[in-house]
C-alpha positions, 0 to 999 in steps of 0.5 A: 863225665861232669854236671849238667849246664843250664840256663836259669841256675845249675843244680849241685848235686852230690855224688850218688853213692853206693855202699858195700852193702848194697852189692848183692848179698850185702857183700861187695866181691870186691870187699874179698880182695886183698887190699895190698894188691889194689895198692900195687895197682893204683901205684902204677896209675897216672893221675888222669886215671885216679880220677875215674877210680874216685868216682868208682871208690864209692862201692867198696870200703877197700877200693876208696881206702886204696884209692885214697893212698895215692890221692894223698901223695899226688903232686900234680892234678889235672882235671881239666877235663872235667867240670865239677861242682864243689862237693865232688871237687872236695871229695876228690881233694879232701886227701891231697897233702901237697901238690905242686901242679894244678890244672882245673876247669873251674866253670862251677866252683867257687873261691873256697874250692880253689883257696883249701889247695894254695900253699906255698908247696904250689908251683904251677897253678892254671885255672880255666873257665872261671865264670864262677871265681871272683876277681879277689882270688888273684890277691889270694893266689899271690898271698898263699903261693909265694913259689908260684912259677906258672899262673894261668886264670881266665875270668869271665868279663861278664862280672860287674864292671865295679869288681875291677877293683879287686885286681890287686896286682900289688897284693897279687905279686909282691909275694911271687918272686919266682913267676916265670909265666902269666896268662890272664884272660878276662873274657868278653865281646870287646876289647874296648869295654874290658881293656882298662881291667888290666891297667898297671899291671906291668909295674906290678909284675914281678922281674922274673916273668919270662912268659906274658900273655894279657886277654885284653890289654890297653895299647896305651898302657903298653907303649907308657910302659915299654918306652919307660923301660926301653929308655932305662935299658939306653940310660942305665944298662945295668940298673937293677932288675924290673919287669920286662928284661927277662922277658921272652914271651909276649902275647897280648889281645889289643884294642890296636896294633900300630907302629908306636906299639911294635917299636916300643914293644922291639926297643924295650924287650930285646931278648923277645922269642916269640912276638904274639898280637892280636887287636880288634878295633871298634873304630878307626885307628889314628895309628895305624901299622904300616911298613915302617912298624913291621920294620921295627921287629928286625931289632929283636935278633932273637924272635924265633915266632911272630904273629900279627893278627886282625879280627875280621868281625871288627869295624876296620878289618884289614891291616891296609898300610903294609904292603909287600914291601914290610915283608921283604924287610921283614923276611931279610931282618929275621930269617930265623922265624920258625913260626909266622901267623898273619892275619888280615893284611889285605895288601899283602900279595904273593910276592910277599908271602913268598919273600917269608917261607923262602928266607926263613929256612926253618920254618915250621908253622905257617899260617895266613887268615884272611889272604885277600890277595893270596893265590896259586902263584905264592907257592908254585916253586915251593916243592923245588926247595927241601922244606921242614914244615910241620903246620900249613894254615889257610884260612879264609884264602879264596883263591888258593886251589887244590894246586897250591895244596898239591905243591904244599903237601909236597912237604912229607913232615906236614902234620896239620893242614887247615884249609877252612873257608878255601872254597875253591879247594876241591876234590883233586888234592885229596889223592896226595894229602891223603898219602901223608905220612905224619899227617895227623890234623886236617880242616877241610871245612867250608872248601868244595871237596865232594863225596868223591873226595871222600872216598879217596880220603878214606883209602889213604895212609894219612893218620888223621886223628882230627878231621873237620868238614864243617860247611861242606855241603857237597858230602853227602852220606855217601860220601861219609860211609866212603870215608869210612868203609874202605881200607885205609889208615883214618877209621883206626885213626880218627878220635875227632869229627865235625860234621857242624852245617852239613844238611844232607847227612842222614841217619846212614851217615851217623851209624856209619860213624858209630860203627866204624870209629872205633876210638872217636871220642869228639863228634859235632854234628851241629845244625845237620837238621836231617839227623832223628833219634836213631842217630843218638841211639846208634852213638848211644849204644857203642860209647866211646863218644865223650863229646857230642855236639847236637845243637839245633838238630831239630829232628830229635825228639824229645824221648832222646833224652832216654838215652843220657841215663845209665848204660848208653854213652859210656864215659860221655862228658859233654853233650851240647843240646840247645835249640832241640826238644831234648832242651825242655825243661823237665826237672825231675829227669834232669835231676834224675840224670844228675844223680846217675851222671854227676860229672855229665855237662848238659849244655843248653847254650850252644857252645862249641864242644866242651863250652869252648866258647860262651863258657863265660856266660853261663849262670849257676 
């Protein structure tokens, strides 16, 4: 439940409210009972819950006096589910005392919602969507919250580039002796145009952070820092404190990854866990990574998680100076690895690939994107060895077939498994992965599973809470009701599917899922064109659903939006509808639903579900 999203200046509307005297008779039932047992009750609740009993206090005296009480003594609050507008916000806050947590999505609130919570008893403060927050309130933090240890803030770079000036990293940290962990994130298309937003920064932070992560940041900076620091480490060891020797997380967005960075990054960091770089170049890089660079990470003896990732939406998409040879150095130098990503090492082969999860006993995550040389024979001796992976992703591996997976699934711990964009994966492996035991996430997007696919899955005892078949245009409705009309365990499990580009299914397909998905709370159903009103009715009529992506189903009509007012979609949150007739514009209906449905968000922009992406271009 949040407020309605849409282009052109969102409308605030205050909470509808009811009073006890609106109940039948002027007397609410619950007025009579006796408020010390609603006290015991809310004593019991975790604090997700108070936050649908605020909006439930309205029709009782009793009830809000009761909810109050715990409100007043919560010390963590997380509403990250939920984009409010300020008035609900504060109606929500206004009787909190101290609080030690806070996590919001702040995609409608402004400066003053989120100053009236810092104080010095704040510990922990993540604040998500920030399309609406000035870049001022990174000094406010720093003024008011000198106990600050985790401070998450993700902007929008869409604001107007001359508020760069409002980063004060030295008013933002002076205060913050304690920092353990930053992430800032400054949203935008291009690395390029935002990176210099976050220049100085690393001399400002305080010595304490052990957990850095910068969206984007410039590579030069970087390595002018590192260096400084790396030769301080040779000339002095035990010099005072500065930023980066307790360092042990490093995660950054760049303009490039090149070897002058990773030796930098490996001199100057040496107690680094965990090693996270993802560049997008917009032109060709005069530094570029090669063997030599991957070489350089053997330094950090204590690197336990590496990733190394090119986007392949960017001018130079390939890392195309490392070969097999920069893996065999690099899986003999660090056979401690639990976790490895790469992507878009196009001369990277199966041998190297193979070099990694042979060496590194104790891998649990394994991960490549864009594998343009990757096969079958990477992995054709993996069951003979005892193996403990939990995360296997292929992203975008066109020449992985279902007999790699049928090898990989041989791993029983496996729980998330993400094949999107491996076309040539069909329907043979689905028998085995299917018999997963702690399998919980698949993605079978974009691979060339069928209907007879489906109903193998749906017999199997896989737990699969999470599902993705998203491009797959061989699954048809029937392959949807065999998925979910037989006896197997994914029915009861299932509480997300995307169903995102698939033209064949039908209104069959989405009633199956009504029906069935007894705790599916996610469904995107994006671009499935055949979809009408009986669709939405069906969902509409068992609730449940929370999030509903229907963008660009364009045989809707426009007498859907019936179907947003009270009593369908019980708890519905989010509802994508752009590019359909639901989209119109009609003022006084969405006014209308704003006052039965203030914690609705109607999205006309074509997010991802829950504006998981484009948030930062949204208006208000």
């Amino acid at each position: 439940m949040t407020m309605e999203n849409e282009r052109g200046g969102n409308r605030s509307v205050m909470p509808h409210k009811r009073t006890a005297g609106d109940a039948v008779g002027g007397t609410s039932l619950l007025e009579s009972l006796p408020e010390v047992i609603l006290n015991e009750i809310f004593s019991f609740s975790q604090p997700e819950a108070l936050t649908s009993l605020c909006s439930l206090a309205c029709v009782s005296r009793t009830l809000q006096s009761s909810v109050n009480k715990p409100l007043s003594s919560l010390s963590s609050l997380d509403l990250s589910a939920l984009s409010l507008d300020p008035q609900t916000f504060h109606g929500i806050t206004r009787n909190i005392r101290k609080i030690n947590k806070i996590t919001l999505d702040c995609l409608r609130l402004h400066d003053s919602s989120i100053t009236n919570l810092l104080g010095p008893d704040l510990e922990e403060l993540i604040l998500l969507k920030c399309s609406s927050l000035s870049y001022k309130l990174l000094s406010s933090v720093g003024k008011f919250c000198p106990n600050l240890r985790v401070l998450t803030l993700e902007f929008s770079g869409n604001n107007r580039k001359s508020a760069v000036s409002d980063l004060n990293f030295r008013d933002s940290f002076v205060n913050c002796q304690h920092l353990e962990s930053v992430i800032i994130k400054i949203r935008g298309e291009e690395v390029v145009d935002y990176g210099y937003m976050l220049l100085g920064i690393y001399q400002e932070l305080p010595p304490t952070v052990k957990f850095l992560k910068l969206q984007p940041a410039s590579a030069l900076d970087t390595v002018v820092f590192l260096n400084a620091v790396g030769n301080a480490n040779l000339v002095a060891p035990v010099t005072p404190m500065i930023f980066g020797q307790a360092l042990t997380h490093l995660s950054l967005v760049l303009d490039v990854i090149s070897d002058t960075l990773l030796r930098a990054i490996t001199r100057g960091l040496p107690l680094l866990v965990e090693l996270d770089l993802k560049d997008r170049p917009t032109s060709e890089p005069t530094d570029e990574l090669s063997n030599l660079g991957i070489q350089s990470i053997v330094n950090c003896k204590q690197l336990t998680s590496l990733s190394l990732m090119r986007s392949r939406r960017h001018y130079v998409p390939y890392f195309r100076r490392v070969t097999d040879m920069g893996m065999f150095l690099l899986s003999e130098g660090c056979r401690g690895l639990e976790s490895v990503r790469f992507g878009g090492f196009s001369k990277v082969t199966d041998a190297g690939y193979a070099s990694i999860y042979n060496s590194c006993v104790n891998l649990k995550k394994f991960e490549i994107r864009n594998g343009f040389l990757l096969t079958d024979l990477a992995f054709q001796d993996f069951s003979k060895a005892p193996r403990s992976l939990v995360e296997v992703k292929l992203v975008s591996c066109d020449y992985i077939t279902s007999e790699a997976v049928c090898e990989l699934v041989t791993c029983s711990t496996l729980e998330v498994l993400d094949l999107l964009g491996c076309k040539s994966v069909s329907d043979s492996c689905l028998n085995k992965v299917s018999r997963l035991s702690l399998l919980t996430s698949l993605n079978l997007g974009g691979t060339g599973v069928t209907d007879v696919g489906m109903a193998v899955l749906g017999k199997g005892n896989a737990p699969i809470s999470c599902l993705s078949l998203r491009g797959c245009r061989s699954v048809s409705d029937e392959g949807i009701i065999s998925l979910l009309q037989s006896e197997g365990k994914i029915k009861k499990t299932l509480s997300s599917l995307d169903l995102e580009n698939m033209p064949e299914l039908t209104d069959n397909a989405i009633t199956t899922i009504a029906d069935a998905c007894v705790g599916l709370t996610e469904l995107s159903i994006r671009y499935c064109i055949r979809v009408t009103d009986a669709s939405v009715k069906a969902l509409a009529l068992k609730g449940g659903v929370r999030r509903l992506d229907l963008y660009k189903c364009t045989a809707l009509s426009g007498e859907c939006l019936r179907y947003l007012k009270k009593p369908f979609f019980r708890g519905l949150r989010w509802i994508g509808i752009g590019w359909t007739r639901l989209a119109r514009e009609d003022p006084e209906f969405d006014e209308e639903i704003c006052r039965e449905r203030q914690w609705l968000t109607v999205c006309k922009y074509g997010c991802e579900l829950g504006c998981h992406d484009g948030w930062q271009d949204h208006e208000f």
